[in-house]
Kinemage of the C-alpha trace (Angstrom):
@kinemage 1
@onewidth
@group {chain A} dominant
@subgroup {mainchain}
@vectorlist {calphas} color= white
{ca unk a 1} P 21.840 -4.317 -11.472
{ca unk a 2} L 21.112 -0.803 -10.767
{ca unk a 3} L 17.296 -0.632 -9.789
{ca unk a 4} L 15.286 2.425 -9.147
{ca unk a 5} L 11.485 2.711 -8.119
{ca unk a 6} L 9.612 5.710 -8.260
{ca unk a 7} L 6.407 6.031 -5.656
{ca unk a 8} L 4.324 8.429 -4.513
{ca unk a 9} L 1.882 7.870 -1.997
{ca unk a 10} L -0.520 10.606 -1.323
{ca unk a 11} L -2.817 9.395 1.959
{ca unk a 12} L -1.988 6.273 3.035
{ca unk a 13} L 1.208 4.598 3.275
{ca unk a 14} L 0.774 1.642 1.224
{ca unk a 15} L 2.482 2.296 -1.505
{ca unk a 16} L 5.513 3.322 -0.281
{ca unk a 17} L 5.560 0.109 1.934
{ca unk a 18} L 4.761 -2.305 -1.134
{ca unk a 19} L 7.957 -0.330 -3.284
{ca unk a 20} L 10.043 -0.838 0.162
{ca unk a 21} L 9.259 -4.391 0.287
{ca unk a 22} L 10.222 -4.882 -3.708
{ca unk a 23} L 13.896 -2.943 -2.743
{ca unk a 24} L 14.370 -5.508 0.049
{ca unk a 25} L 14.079 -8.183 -2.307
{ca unk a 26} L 16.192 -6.398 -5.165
{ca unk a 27} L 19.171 -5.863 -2.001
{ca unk a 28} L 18.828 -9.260 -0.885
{ca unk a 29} L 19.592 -10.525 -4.648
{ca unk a 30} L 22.666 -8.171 -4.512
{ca unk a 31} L 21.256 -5.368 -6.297
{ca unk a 32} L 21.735 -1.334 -5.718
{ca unk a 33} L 18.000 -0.224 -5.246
{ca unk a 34} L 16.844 3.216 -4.666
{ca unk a 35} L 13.149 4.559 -3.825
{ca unk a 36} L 13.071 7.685 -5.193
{ca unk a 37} L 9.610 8.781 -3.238
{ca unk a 38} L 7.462 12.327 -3.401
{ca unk a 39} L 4.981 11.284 -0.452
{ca unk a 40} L 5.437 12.191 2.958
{ca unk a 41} L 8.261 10.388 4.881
{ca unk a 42} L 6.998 7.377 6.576
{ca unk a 43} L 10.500 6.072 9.257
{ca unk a 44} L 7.656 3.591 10.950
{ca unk a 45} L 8.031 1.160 7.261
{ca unk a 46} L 11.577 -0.813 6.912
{ca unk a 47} L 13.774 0.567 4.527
{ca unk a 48} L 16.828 -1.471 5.271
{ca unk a 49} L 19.007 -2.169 1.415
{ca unk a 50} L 17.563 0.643 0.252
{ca unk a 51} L 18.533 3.752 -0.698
{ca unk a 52} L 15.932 6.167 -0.052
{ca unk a 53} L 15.915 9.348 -1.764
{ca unk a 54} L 12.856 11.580 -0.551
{ca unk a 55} L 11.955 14.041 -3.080
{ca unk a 56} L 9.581 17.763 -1.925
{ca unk a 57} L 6.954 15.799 -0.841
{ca unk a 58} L 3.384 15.639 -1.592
{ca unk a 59} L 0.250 14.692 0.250
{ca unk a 60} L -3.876 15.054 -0.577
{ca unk a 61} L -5.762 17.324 1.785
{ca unk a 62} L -8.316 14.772 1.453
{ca unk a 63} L -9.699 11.451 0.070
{ca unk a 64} L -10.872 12.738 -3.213
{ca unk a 65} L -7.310 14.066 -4.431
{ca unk a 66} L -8.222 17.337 -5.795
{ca unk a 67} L -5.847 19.524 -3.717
{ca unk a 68} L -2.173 18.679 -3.304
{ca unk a 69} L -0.320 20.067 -0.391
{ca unk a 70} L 3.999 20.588 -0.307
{ca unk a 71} L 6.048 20.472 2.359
{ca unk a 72} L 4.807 23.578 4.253
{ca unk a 73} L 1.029 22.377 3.984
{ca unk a 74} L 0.248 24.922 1.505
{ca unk a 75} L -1.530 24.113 -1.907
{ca unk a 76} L 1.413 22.566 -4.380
{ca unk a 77} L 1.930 25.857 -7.196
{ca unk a 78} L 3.579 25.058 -10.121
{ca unk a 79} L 6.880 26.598 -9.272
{ca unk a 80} L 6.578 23.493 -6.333
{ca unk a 81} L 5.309 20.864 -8.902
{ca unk a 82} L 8.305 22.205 -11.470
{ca unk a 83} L 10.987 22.095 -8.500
{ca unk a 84} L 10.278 18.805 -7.507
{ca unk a 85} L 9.919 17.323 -11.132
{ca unk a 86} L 13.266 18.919 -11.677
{ca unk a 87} L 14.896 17.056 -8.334
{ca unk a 88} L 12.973 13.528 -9.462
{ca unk a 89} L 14.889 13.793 -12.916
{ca unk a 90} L 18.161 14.894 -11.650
{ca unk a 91} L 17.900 12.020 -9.129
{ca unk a 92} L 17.663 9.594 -12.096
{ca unk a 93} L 20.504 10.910 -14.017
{ca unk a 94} L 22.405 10.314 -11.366
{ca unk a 95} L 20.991 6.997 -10.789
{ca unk a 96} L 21.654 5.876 -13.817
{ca unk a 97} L 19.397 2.720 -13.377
{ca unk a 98} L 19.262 -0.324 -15.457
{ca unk a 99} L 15.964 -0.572 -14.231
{ca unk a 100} L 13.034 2.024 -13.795
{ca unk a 101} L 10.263 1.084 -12.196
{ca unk a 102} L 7.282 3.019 -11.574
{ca unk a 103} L 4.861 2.028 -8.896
{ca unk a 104} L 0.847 2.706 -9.938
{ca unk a 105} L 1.432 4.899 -13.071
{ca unk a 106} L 0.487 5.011 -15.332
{ca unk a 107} L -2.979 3.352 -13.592
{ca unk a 108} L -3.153 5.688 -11.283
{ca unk a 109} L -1.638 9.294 -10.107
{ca unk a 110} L -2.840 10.965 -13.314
{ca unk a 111} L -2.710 14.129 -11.342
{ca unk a 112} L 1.059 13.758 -11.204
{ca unk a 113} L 1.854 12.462 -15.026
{ca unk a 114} L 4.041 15.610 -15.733
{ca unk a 115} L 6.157 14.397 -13.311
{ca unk a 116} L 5.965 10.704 -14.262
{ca unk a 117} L 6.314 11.809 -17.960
{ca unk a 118} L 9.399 13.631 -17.433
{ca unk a 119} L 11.171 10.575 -16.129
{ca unk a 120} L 10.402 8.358 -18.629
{ca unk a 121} L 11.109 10.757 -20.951
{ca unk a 122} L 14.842 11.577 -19.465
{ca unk a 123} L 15.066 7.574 -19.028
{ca unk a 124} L 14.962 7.982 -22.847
{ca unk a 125} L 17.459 9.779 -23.600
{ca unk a 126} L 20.049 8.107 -21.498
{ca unk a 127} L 23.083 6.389 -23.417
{ca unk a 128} L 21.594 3.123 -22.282
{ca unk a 129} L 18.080 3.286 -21.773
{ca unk a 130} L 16.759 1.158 -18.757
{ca unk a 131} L 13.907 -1.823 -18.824
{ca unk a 132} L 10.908 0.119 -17.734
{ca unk a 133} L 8.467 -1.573 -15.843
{ca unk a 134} L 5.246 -0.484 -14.422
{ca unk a 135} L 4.498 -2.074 -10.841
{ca unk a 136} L 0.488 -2.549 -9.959
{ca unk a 137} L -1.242 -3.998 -6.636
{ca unk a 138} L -3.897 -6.864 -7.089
{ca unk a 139} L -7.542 -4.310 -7.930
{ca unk a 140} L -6.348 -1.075 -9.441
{ca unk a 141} L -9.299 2.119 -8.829
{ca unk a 142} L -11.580 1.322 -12.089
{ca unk a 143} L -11.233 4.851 -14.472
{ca unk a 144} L -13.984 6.951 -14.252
{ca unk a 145} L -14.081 7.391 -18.045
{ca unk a 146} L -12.743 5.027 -21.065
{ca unk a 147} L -10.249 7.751 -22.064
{ca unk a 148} L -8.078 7.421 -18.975
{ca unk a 149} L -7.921 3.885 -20.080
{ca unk a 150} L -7.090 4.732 -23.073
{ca unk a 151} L -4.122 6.907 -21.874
{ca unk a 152} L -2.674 4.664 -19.836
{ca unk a 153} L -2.823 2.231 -22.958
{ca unk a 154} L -0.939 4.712 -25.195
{ca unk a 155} L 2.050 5.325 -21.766
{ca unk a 156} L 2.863 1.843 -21.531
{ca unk a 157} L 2.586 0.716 -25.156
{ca unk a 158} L 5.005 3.722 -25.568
{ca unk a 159} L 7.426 3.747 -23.022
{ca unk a 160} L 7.015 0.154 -20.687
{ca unk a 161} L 8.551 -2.492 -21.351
{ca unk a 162} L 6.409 -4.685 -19.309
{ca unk a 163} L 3.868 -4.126 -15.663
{ca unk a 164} L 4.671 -6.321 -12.746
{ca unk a 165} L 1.268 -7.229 -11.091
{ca unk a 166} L 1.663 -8.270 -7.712
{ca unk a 167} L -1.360 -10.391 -7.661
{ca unk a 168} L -1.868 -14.290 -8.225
{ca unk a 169} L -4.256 -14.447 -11.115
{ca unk a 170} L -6.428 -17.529 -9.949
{ca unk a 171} L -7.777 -15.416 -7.111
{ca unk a 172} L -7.784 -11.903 -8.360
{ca unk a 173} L -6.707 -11.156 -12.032
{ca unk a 174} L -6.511 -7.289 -13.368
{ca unk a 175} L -9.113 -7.471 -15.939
{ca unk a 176} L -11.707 -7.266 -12.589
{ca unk a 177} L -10.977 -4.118 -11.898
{ca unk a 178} L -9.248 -2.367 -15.044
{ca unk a 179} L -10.422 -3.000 -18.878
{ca unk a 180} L -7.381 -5.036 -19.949
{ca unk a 181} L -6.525 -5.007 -23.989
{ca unk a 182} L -4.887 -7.550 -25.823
{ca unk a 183} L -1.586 -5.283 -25.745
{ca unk a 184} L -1.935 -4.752 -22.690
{ca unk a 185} L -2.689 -7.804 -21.395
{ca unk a 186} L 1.333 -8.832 -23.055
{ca unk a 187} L 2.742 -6.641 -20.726
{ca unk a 188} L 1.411 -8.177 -17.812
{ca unk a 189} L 3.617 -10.435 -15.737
{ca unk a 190} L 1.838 -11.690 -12.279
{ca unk a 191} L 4.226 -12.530 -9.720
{ca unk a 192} L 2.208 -13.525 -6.908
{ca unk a 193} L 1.377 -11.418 -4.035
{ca unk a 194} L 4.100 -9.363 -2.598
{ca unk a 195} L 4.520 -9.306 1.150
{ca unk a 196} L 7.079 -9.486 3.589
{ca unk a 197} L 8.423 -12.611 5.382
{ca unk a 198} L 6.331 -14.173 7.530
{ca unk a 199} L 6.267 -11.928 10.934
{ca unk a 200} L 6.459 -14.648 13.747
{ca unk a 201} L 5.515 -13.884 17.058
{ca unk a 202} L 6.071 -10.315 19.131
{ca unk a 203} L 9.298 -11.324 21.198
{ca unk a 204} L 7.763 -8.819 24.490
{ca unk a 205} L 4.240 -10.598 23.251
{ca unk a 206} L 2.762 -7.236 22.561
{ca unk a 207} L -0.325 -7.295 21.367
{ca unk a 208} L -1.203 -11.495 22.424
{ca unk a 209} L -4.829 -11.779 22.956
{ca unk a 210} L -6.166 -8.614 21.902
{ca unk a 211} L -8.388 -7.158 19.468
{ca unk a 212} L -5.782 -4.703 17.516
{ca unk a 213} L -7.463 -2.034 15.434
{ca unk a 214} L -5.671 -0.111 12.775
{ca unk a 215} L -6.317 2.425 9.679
{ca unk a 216} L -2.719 1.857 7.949
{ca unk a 217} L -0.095 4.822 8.078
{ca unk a 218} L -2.466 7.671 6.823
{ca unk a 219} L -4.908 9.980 8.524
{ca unk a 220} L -8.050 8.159 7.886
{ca unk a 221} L -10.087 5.795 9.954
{ca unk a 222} L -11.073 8.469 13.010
{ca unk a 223} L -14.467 7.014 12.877
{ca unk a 224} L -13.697 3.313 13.269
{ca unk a 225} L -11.315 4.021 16.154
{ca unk a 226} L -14.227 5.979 17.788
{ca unk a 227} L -16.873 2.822 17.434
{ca unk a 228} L -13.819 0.931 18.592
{ca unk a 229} L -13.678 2.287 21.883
{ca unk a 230} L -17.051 2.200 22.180
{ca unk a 231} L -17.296 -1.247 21.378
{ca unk a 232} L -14.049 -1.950 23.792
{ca unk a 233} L -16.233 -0.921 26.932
{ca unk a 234} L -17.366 -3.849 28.726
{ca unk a 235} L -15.895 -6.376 26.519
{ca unk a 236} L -13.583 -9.135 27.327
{ca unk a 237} L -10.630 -8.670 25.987
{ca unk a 238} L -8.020 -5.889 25.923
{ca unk a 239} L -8.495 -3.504 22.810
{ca unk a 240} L -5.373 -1.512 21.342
{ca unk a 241} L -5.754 0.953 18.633
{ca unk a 242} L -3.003 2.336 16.148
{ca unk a 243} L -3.291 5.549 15.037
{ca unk a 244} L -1.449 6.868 11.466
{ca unk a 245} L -0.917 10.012 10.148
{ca unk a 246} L 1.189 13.080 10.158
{ca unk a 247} L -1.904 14.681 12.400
{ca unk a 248} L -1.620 10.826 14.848
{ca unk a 249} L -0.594 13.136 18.243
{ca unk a 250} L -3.757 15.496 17.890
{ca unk a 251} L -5.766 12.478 16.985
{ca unk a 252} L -4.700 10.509 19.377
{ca unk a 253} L -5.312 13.196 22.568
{ca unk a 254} L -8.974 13.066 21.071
{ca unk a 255} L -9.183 9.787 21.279
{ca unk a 256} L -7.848 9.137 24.774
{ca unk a 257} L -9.772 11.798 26.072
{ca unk a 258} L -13.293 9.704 24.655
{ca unk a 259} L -12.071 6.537 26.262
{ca unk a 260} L -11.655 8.341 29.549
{ca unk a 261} L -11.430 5.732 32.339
{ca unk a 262} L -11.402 2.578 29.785
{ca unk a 263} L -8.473 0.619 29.992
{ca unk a 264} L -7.573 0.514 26.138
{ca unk a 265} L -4.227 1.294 24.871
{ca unk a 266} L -4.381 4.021 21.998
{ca unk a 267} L -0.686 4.666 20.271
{ca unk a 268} L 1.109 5.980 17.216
{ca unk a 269} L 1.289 2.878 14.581
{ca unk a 270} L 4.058 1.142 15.083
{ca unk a 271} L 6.981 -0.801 13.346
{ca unk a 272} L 6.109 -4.221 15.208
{ca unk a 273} L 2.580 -3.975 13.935
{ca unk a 274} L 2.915 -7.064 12.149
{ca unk a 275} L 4.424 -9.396 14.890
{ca unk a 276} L 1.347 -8.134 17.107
{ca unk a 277} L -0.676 -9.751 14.655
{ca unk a 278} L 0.423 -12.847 14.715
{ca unk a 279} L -0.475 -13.540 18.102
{ca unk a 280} L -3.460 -11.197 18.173
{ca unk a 281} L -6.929 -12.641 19.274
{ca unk a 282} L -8.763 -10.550 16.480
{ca unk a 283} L -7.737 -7.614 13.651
{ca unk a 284} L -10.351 -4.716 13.010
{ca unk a 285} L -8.949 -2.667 9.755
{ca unk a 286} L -9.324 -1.137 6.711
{ca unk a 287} L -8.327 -3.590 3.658
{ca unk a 288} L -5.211 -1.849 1.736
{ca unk a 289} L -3.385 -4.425 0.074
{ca unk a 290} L -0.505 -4.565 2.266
{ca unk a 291} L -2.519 -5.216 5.220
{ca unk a 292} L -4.696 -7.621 3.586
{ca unk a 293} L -1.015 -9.557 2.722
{ca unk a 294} L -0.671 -9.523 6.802
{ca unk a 295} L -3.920 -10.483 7.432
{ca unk a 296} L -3.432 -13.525 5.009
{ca unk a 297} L 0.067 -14.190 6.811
{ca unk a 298} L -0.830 -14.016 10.261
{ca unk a 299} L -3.988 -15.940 10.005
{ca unk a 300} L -5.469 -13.737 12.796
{ca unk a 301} L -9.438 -13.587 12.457
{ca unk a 302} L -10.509 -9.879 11.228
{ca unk a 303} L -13.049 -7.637 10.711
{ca unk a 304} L -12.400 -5.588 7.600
{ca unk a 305} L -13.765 -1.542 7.431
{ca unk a 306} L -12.795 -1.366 3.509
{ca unk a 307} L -11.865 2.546 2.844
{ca unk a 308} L -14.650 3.760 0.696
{ca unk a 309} L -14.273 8.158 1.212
{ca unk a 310} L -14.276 9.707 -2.314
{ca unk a 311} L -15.912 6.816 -4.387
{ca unk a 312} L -13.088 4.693 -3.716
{ca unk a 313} L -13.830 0.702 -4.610
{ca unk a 314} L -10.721 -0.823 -4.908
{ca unk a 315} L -11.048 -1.576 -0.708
{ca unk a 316} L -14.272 -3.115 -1.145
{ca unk a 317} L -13.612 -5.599 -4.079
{ca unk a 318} L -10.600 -6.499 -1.933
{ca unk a 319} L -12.597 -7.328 1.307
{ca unk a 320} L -15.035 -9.050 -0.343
{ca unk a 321} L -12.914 -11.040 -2.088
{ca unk a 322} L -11.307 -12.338 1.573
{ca unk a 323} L -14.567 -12.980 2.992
{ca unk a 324} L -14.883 -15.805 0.769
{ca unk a 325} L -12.537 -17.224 2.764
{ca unk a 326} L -13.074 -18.260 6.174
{ca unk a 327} L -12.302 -15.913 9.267
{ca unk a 328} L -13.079 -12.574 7.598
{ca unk a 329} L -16.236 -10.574 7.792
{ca unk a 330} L -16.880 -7.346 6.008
{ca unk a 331} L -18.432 -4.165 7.617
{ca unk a 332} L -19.142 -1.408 5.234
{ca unk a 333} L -17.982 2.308 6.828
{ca unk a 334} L -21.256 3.585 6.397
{ca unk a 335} L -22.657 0.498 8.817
{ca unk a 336} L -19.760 1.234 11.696
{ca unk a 337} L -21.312 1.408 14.925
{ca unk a 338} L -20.064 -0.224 18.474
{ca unk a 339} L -22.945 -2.574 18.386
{ca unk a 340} L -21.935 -3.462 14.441
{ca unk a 341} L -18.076 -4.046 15.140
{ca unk a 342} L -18.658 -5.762 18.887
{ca unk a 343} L -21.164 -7.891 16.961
{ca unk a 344} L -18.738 -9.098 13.581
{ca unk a 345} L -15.406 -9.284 16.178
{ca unk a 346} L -17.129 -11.997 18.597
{ca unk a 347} L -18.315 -13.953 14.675
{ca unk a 348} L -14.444 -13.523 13.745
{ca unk a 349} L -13.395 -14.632 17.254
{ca unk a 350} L -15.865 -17.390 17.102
{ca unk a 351} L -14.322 -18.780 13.523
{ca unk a 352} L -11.264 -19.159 15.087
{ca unk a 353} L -7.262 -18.614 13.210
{ca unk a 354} L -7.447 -19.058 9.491
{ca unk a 355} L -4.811 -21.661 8.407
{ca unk a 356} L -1.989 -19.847 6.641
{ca unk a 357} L -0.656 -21.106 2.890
{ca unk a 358} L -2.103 -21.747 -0.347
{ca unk a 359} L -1.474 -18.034 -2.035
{ca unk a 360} L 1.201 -17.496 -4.242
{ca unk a 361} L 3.061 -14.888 -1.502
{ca unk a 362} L 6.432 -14.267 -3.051
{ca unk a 363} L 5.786 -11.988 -5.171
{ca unk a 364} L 8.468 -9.910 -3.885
{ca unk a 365} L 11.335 -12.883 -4.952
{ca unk a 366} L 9.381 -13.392 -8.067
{ca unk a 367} L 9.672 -9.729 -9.348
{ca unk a 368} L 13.663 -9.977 -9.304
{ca unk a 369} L 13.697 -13.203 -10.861
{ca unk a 370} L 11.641 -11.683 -13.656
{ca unk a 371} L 13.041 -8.683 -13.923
{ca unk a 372} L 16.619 -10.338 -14.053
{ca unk a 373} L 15.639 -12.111 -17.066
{ca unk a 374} L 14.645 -9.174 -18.545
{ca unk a 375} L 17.807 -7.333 -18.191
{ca unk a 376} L 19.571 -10.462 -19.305
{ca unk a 377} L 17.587 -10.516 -22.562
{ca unk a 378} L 17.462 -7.176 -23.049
{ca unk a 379} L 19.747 -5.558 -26.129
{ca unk a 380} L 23.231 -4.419 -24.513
């Protein structure tokens, strides 16, 4: 088969990383998968099998998503928007894909459904059209009104053929966060939780014994990193905190030069991010899906700063849904202080490794195999 995913990640890096992660599995199967993707490139995630093809990129100037910047870090004008809906659609002509997969829309990235609306629309007119799939994380941002329900509704009773929900429904199902109708609800297929293979331990045994703090790939989390070096001074163990962002060297001078003397490491995130985990002594993070799938891998005890700026929820469900299991603890961003996050890292530390299994964590695997049947039983 002939898969192609279309992301776009505006802040963070998470969506990009969950779309990689699905291409890995396609490639391992011994499919041709492409990521066609309109966010800012991200080499630190693992791209290997896939064909990346990076559209004019996009990114918000901030967390509520009002302003979209291009390439240049001017505001996107239509000319941009037009140019780079015009590349996205030429890319999946010559694609040709017997699958189209579209990661978030129509849930999310409303700002960007001319774009989105195109493809589908030039997926329609192909000789063969492919299965279209929609492709959602676990808790989706609730809509702000009933009518961008509604919308999405009338997209994917249109144009999807069915919405892969990487989630296992006896711990999080979509209706919690998104209002779920009975025709939507038949295009749902959970396949688990997607993640990558289990990490294992750092081979150099970076990271062992330390309290790793990380915001994911975007430029967020400058006030966590700040308590965290406050919170580093005097304590027992080594700190080490990873910095994302396109903005990470600026960010990361400012940082340094707060810690001063303090013997803390403070770096660029990093590919082996997940392999320091696993033989970390604590985590302190935000709670994006793909590092709550490490988290739950790794076992290491964590602290968990959900990302909140802008209204945002989706963070917060997710957290507290962890903390009913053992080894998590929640700090809201608005409670952040070095006496807060000293104070919930020595409860995580004192609760010890989390035992690792249980969740449904191929998700990744499970999407091919359903997708495979798809395209098998789809008209030829």
């Amino acid at each position: 088969m002939n898969i192609l995913i279309s992301v776009t990640h505006l802040l963070g890096t998470g969506h990009l990383g969950r779309a990689l992660t699905l291409g890995r599995a396609f490639s391992k199967a011994g499919h041709h998968v492409a990521v066609l993707t309109g966010g800012r490139p991200a080499p630190h995630l693992d791209a290997t099998g896939v064909q990346v093809i990076q559209a004019p990129s996009l990114a918000s100037d901030g967390t509520n998503f009002t302003k979209l910047l291009c390439d240049d870090g001017r505001e996107a004008d239509a000319d941009y928007l037009q140019r780079r809906s015009s590349y996205m659609v030429a890319a999946l002509q010559d694609q040709r894909p017997d699958v189209f997969i579209t990661e978030l829309f129509p849930f999310g990235r409303r700002s960007l459904s001319a774009e989105f609306l195109a493809l589908l629309a030039a997926c329609e007119s192909m000789d063969k059209k492919p299965v279209v799939l929609g492709s959602v994380r676990d808790i989706l941002a609730p809509p702000s009104k009933p009518e961008k329900a509604m919308r999405a509704r009338d997209i994917l009773l249109q144009h999807y053929d069915g919405v892969l929900v990487h989630s296992d429904p006896s711990v999080t199902a979509l209706t919690e966060s998104w209002p779920v109708t009975a025709d939507v609800g038949a295009l749902l297929k959970y396949t688990g939780y997607v993640a990558q293979e289990p990490a294992g331990a750092h081979p150099d045994g970076v990271g062992a014994g330390e309290v790793v703090v990380s915001a994911g790939g975007g430029s967020v989390g400058q006030a966590l990193f700040e308590a965290a070096i406050e919170a580093a001074r005097g304590h027992p163990l080594s700190w080490r905190i990873l910095v994302g962002g396109t903005d990470r060297d600026d960010r990361i001078a400012a940082l340094r030069k707060r810690a001063g003397t303090l013997q803390i490491t403070i770096e660029p995130v990093r590919p082996d991010f997940r392999q320091m985990l696993s033989g970390a002594a604590a985590s302190v993070s935000m709670c994006g899906y793909n590092t709550a799938m490490d988290l739950l891998q790794s076992g290491v005890p964590a602290v968990l700063v959900p990302f909140d700026d802008g209204g945002e929820v989706e963070q917060t469900l997710r957290g507290r849904s962890l903390a009913t299991q053992g080894g998590f603890e929640v700090l809201m961003a608005q409670d952040v202080s070095a006496h807060t996050l000293s104070r919930e890292v020595a409860r995580v530390l004192k609760s010890g490794k989390r035992s690792v299994g249980g969740l449904r964590m191929d998700g990744a695997a499970e999407s091919v195999r359903i997708v495979e049947s798809m395209v098998a039983e789809s008209p030829s």
